[in-house]
N, C-alpha and C positions, 0 to 999 in steps of 0.2 A: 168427533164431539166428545166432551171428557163425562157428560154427563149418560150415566143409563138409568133407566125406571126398568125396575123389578114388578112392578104394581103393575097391571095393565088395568086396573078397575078404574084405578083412581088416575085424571086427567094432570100434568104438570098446574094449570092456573089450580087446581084442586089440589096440590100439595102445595103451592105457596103458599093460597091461604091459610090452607092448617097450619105450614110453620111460617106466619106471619107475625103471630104474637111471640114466639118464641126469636124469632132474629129483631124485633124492637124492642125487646127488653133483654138481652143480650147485651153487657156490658164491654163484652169484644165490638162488639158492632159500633165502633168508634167513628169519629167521625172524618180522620184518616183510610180509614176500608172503606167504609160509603165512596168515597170520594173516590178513590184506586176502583171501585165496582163499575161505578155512571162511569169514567175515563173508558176503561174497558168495552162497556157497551156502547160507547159514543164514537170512541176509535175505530173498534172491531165492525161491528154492526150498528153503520149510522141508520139505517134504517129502523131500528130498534127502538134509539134514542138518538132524535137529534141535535146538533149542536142549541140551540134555542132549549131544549127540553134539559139537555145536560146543566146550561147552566143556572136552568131554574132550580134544579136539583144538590148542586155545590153550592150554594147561596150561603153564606156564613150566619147569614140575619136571621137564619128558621134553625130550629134548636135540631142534632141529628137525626133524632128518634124518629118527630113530624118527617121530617124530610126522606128517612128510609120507609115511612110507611106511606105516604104520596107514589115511592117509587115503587115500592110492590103492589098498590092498587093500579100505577100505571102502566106495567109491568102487565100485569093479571089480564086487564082490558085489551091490553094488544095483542093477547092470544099465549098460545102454547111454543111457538118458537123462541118467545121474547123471553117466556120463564125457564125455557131448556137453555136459552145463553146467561141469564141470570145467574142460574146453578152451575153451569157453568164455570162462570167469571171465579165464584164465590167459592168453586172449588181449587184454582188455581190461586187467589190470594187468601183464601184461610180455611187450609183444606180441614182444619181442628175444627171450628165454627159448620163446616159442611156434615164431617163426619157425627156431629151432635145433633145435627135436624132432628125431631122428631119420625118426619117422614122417612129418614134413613135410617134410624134405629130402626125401626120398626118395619122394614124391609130386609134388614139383615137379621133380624130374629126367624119373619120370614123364609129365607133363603139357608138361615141354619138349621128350620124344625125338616124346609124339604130336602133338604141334602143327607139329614140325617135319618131319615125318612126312605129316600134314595139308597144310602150306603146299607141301611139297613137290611134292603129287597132285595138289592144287591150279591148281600153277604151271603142268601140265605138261595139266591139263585144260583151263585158260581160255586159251591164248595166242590170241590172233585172228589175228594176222599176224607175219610177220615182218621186213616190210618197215623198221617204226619208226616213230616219230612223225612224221617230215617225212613220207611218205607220205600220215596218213591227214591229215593235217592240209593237201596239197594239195588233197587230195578234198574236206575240208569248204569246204574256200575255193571249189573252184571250185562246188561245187554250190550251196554262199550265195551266188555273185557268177550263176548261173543264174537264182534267187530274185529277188536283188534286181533283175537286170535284164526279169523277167517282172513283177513288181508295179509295177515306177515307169517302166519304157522305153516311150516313147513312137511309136516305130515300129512301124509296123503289121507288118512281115515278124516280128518278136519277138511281136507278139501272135497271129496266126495261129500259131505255133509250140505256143500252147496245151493243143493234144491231146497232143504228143509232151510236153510239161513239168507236165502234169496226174499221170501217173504216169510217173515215171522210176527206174530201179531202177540204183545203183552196186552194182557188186562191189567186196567189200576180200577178199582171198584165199579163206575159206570161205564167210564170213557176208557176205548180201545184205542192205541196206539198203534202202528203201523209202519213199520221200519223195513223198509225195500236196499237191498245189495245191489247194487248193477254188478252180474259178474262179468267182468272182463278179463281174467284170469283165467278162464274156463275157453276150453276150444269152444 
């Protein structure tokens, strides 16, 4: 389903209404897209709107506006399925017209203050350190240049060193790292 509600408050026939007034005075809301919307619902989900209903709906003789506001009242009356294929439809032929809802503004404001909200709680839960990058990135160096001179250094005082380099543990300010050798080199 192309459509999702952010809102759990507020019910789908409870955001059509709200943005009711705003899709019939909506000069996209032509009477080319009305028409492309009922097809869709009448196609997709006859049970929606059926053929009888569809063509009361396309009728040339009723001015568009009447005729898209007939169909979100009877839309709204059939329930919350009828208005989630609705938005739907109305986001696959005029996804501009969708993303203007009121009720979709106004969900992505939403979804921007708690993410930003989120990121924020976030930020201030993950920091590892505060040293900075040159920091941990001395530590990686010097613990890989440990490594590397324990697997390929050929002096014996570096290979005796083994126990201490089998487990060695750096500290980065809170968090302890942990860096295990399998010796296999070692009788």
């Amino acid at each position: 389903m192309v459509h999702m509600r952010i809102m759990d408050t507020e019910s789908c026939d409870e955001q059509l209404q709200n943005d009711a007034p705003f899709l019939c005075s909506d000069q996209r809301m032509d009477a080319e897209l009305v028409d492309r919307l009922v097809l869709q619902l009448n196609r997709v989900y006859p049970q929606i709107l059926s053929d009888k209903e569809a063509c009361k709906f396309r009728s040339l003789s009723v001015p568009t506006k009447v005729q898209l506001h007939q169909l979100l009242k009877h839309l709204r009356e059939k329930g919350e399925e009828s208005c989630l294929e609705f938005y739907g439809a109305l986001h696959i032929h005029a996804e501009d017209i969708y993303r203007d809802l009121p009720t979709r503004i106004r969900q992505r404001e939403m979804a921007d203050s708690n993410w930003t909200n989120s990121l924020a709680a976030s930020q201030k839960s993950y920091v590892l350190n505060d040293k900075g990058p040159a920091f941990f990135l001395s530590c990686f160096s010097f613990v890989a240049g440990l490594a590397i001179l324990y697997y390929y250094g050929e002096v014996k005082t570096l290979k005796s060193s083994g126990a201490f380099l089998q487990c060695s543990a750096v500290g980065i300010s809170k968090n302890v790292f942990i860096f295990y050798a399998d010796d296999r080199h070692q009788k």
